[in-house]
Structure formats: structure tokens, C-alpha cells
N, C-alpha and C positions, 0 to 999 in steps of 0.2 A: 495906751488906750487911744484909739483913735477920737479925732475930732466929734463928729457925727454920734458917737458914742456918749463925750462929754456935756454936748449941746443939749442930747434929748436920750439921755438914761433911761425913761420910760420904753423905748424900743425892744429893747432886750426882756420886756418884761410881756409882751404880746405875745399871745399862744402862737403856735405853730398852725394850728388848724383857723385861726383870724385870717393871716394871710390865704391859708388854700381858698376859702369862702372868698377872698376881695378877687383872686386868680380867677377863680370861676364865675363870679359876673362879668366879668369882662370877656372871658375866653367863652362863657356860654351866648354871648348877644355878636361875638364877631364876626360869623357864617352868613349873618342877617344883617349886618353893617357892612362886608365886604363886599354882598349882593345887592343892597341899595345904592352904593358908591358907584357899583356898575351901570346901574340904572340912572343914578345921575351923569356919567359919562354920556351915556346913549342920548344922554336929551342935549348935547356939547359935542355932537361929531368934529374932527377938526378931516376936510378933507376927508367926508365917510369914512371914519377912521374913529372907533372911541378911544381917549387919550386914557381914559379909568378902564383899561383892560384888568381882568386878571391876574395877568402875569408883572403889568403895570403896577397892579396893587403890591404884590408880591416885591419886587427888584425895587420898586421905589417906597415904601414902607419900611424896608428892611435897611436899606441906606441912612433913611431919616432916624431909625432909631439908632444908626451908630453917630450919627450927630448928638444925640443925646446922652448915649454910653462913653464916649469917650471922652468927654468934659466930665464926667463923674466920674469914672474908675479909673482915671490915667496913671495915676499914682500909683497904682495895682500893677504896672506892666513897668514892675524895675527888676533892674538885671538877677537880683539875687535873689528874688522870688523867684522868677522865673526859671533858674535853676535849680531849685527845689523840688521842679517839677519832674517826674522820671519819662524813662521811654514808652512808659506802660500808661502814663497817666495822658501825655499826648498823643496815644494812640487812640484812648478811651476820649477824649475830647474832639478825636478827628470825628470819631464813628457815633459818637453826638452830633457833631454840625451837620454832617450828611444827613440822619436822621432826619433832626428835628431842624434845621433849620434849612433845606431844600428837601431831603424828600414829603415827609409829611405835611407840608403846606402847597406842597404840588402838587399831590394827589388831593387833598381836600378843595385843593382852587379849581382844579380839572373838572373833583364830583360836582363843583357848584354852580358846572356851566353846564351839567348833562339831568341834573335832578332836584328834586325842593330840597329846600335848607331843611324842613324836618326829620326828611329821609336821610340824609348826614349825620344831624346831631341824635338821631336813633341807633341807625348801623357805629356809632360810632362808641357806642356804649358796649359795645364789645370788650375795649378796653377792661375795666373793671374786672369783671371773672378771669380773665386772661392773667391781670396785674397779679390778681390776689392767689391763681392759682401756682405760677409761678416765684411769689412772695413766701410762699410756703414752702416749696421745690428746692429754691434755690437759696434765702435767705433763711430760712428756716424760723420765719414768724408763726408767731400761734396766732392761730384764729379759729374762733367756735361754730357749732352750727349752724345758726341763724346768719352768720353772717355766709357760711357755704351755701345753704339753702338760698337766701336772696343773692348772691352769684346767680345760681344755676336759673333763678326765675331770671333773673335779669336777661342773662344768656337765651334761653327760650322769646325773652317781649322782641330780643333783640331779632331773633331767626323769623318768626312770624313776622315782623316789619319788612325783613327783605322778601319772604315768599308770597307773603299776599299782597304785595304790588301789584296792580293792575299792568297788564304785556305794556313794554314799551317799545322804541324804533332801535334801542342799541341794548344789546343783551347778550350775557355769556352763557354758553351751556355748561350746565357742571350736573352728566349726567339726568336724572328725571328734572331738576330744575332750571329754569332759565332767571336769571342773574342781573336784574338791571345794573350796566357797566359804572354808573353815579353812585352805584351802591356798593358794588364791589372795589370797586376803589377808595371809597371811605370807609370800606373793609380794612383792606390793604393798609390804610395810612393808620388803622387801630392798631393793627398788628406791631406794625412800626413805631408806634407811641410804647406801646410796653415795652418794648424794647431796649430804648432811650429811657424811658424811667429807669428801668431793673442796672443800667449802668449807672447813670448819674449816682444813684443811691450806695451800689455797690462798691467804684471805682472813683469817684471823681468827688464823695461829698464834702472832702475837707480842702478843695480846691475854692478859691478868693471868689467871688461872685463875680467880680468883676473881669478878671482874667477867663473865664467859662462864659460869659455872657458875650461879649465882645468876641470873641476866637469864634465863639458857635454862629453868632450872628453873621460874622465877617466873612467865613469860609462856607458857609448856608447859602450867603448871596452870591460869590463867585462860581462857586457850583451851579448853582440853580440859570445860572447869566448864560453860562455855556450849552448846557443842557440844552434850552429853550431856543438856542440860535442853532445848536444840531438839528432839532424838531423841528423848531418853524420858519429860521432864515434870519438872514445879515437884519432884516428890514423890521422884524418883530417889535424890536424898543424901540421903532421911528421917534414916538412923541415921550418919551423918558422924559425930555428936558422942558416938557408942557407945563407954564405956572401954573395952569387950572389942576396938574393934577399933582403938583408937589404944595400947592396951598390944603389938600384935602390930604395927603400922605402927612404932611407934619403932623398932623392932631392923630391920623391912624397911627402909625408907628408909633408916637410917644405913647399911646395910652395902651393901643391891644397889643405890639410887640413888644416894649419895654418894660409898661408895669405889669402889663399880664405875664408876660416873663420872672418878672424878680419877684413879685410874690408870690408866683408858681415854686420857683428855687429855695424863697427864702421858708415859706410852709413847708416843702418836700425835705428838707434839713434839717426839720426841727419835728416831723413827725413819722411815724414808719410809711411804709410803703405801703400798705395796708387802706391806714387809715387815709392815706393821698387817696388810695384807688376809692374809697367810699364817696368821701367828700365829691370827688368829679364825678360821680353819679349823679349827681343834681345836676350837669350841666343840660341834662335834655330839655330840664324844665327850668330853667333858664332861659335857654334857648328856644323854644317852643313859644315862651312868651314874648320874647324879642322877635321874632317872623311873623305872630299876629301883629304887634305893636308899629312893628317898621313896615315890615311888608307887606300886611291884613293876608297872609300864608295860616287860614285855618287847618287842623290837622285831618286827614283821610280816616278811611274806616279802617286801614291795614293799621295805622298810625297809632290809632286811637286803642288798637287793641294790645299793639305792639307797645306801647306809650304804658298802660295800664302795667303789663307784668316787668316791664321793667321800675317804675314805679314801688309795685310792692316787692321788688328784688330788695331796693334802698331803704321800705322803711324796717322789713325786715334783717338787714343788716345793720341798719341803726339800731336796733334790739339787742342785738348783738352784742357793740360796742357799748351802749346803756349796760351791759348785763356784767361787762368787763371790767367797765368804772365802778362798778357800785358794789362790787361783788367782795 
């Protein structure tokens, strides 16, 4: 029994869905934290230069939380654990890091420089029907009507938010519709969340948290380091080593990459994939809350309509799972 175990026994006794609820306040208010942070940058030019870029947030957040991951989980990265581990299983934790820890924060930092944070945390709830459609597909969970039906409403709040965007100055055609590119890209980075879910769950859930957590964060950031100096040059992390902006990345990283991370893992562990994909339905209003509160980001009319069916997608699937337990 480990330490941490003996210390505080009541741990192991918190539901699995406790943790997904503490994961998504945190992960639903950091769209709205990461664009205020910007916004404090810009008011601290260093050299017309803000030192709280995005990519800044990114590379230097990410860093700071393995300053905090690695004093906890060290113990985790000894040799005979690590040989336990197969080819199949570090193959499956590469094709996580990439994921979730350089692509899908790249595209969501990218959408957050081209559109409103509500229009992210809307298109982003694609996610969910996606999750639960392929949770059935592939894992072969049951899941009842109500929780299909609020899927497909959700699906729908989701489509109506990106088509009735008012025209913007960057936009894809896809066919009769034009595509604002902030949207399609927090498109893109949903598609890529399921993705990373539907493994973690399937291939990698009996892997140490600690050994998954630090690997995906580690190789996230060195991806993403390179990437960004292919795209925007030697000169991009000029101000990396700015105190102003590793005083503001230490409390980022500890709290929205580390804990939002391990009570992301430690709820995704302990409850199906399913029930993951419902609970992160709430994060739009979460989120929606934290961009009026941070940013005063009230919701549009596409928003609000879009906001609405996705809305009754959740409490209709919450009917569902009501219907499951009690039944």
C-alpha cells in the first residue's frame, strides 16, 4: 500500500464522477483564463513583444507543471515498472502526448486568437455525441435513449452555433457553408479529444498516473516546441525566460495543466466513457460563466440558441443515467 494511501484512506472512497466535476471546473474556466492572461501580457509589452503569448502560455505552463509532476510521481519511473510496460502500450501513450498534449491545445490556443471563447467552448461540445457514439461502436457500452436523443440534440446546438455565426474575415468553405476558421479548428481539436479519450480508456487505463502523466506532458511539449519554431521562426520564444510570465505560468500549469489533468485521469478510471463524455457536457456552462465573469464575453444570438440545445442535449441525458441508476 502506498504511502499517500495510508495517510488518507478516505481517497479511494471518492466517486469517480467527484473527480470528473472538480476536472471540469477547472478545464471549463481555462479558455477564459488563458485569454485574460493574454490580455494581461498586452498591458506588459516587453519590446512590443507580449511576453503572455499563446504559445507562451502553452511551452511555459506545460514546463511548469512538470516541475510539479516530477516531485510527485518520480518514484513511478523505476526501471521495473517501466518494463512492464509493452510496445503496444508506448505506442498508445506516444499517440496520447501528440494528441492531447501538443495537438489539441494548439488548435484550441490558435482558435482562441481568431474567435470568442464561447464560440470554442460551444463547437467544442462536439466532443460528447462523438465520444458516446463511438463508446458504443467500439467499447460496446450500453447506453439508452435519452441519453442518444440528448447526443443528437446536443450535436444539432452544436451545428447551429457554427452556421449562424455572423460572416467573418477568415473562413473555410465547406461547400453551401462558410466555416469560421476559430471554429473549425476547435472543431478539429474535438475530434482529436475523442480520440485520446477512446485510447486512454481502452489501451492505457491500468498504466501509473504518474508514468502517463509526465510522458504525455513531456513529449506534448517537445512536439509542440518544434512545431511552432517550424511555423513561426528561431525567434517565437524570444521572452520564454520572462519572470513576468513564469510568475503567472506557475499558478497556470499547477492548477489547469496538473490538476485539471489528474482529476481528468483519475474520474476517466474510475467511470465509463460514457459517463466521462456526459459530465464534460457541462463544461460549456461552466465556461460561458467564466468569460462573462473574467472577460464580461456575453453570449450572441447564434450562442444563445446554439447554448440552449445543447443544454437540453445534457439534461436529457442526464434522464438517462437517472433512469440507469434507479432502474
Amino acid at each position: 500500500m502506498s504511502r499517500a494511501r495510508r495517510w488518507h484512506p478516505s481517497i479511494d472512497k471518492i466517486p469517480g464522477q467527484t473527480y470528473l466535476w472538480l476536472a471540469i471546473l477547472i478545464f471549463g474556466a481555462s479558455s477564459a483564463v488563458t485569454r485574460k492572461l493574454t490580455q494581461i501580457g498586452a498591458q506588459h509589452f516587453i519590446d512590443g513583444r507580449n511576453p503572455i503569448s499563446l504559445c507562451n502560455v502553452l511551452f511555459v505552463g506545460n514546463l511548469c507543471a512538470l516541475m510539479v509532476l516530477l516531485p510527485i510521481y518520480r518514484q513511478q519511473w523505476h526501471k521495473k515498472t517501466l518494463k512492464l510496460l509493452s510496445k503496444k502500450d508506448w505506442l498508445a501513450l506516444t499517440v496520447v502526448a501528440i494528441l492531447s498534449g501538443a495537438l489539441i491545445p494548439g488548435l484550441v490556443f490558435q482558435a482562441l486568437a481568431l474567435t470568442e471563447v464561447n464560440n470554442i467552448i460551444l463547437v467544442g461540445r462536439l466532443e460528447p455525441p462523438l465520444t458516446i457514439a463511438l463508446s458504443v461502436w467500439l467499447l460496446k457500452e450500453q447506453v439508452n435513449r435519452w441519453e442518444i436523443v440528448g447526443a443528437i440534440a446536443a450535436f444539432v446546438g452544436v451545428t447551429l452555433t457554427i452556421i449562424l455565426q455572423p460572416s467573418q474575415a477568415a473562413t473555410i468553405n465547406m461547400g453551401v457553408l462558410r466555416v469560421g476558421v476559430g471554429e473549425f479548428l476547435a472543431a478539429v481539436a474535438a475530434v482529436a479529444s475523442v480520440a485520446s479519450t477512446i485510447i486512454v480508456k481502452v489501451r492505457i487505463s491500468n498504466i501509473p498516473v504518474g508514468i502517463f502523466s509526465i510522458f504525455r506532458t513531456a513529449l506534448g511539449t517537445v512536439i509542440f516546441f518544434f512545431v511552432a519554431l517550424v511555423f513561426y521562426g528561431s525567434n517565437h520564444f524570444i521572452d520564454v525566460f520572462s519572470p513576468f510570465l513564469w510568475q503567472w505560468m506557475l499558478v497556470y500549469g499547477a492548477v489547469i495543466v496538473v490538476l485539471g489533468q489528474l482529476f481528468w485521469l483519475k474520474g476517466l478510471r474510475a467511470s465509463t466513457v460514457s459517463a466521462a463524455s456526459l459530465a464534460g457536457s457541462f463544461t460549456p456552462i461552466v465556461g460561458i460563466i467564466a468569460a462573462y465573469l473574467v472577460l464580461g464575453e456575453a453570449p450572441t444570438l447564434a450562442q444563445y440558441i446554439g447554448g440552449s440545445l445543447i443544454l437540453v442535449g445534457i439534461l436529457l441525458s442526464q434522464v438517462g443515467i437517472c433512469l440507469q441508476i434507479y432502474r
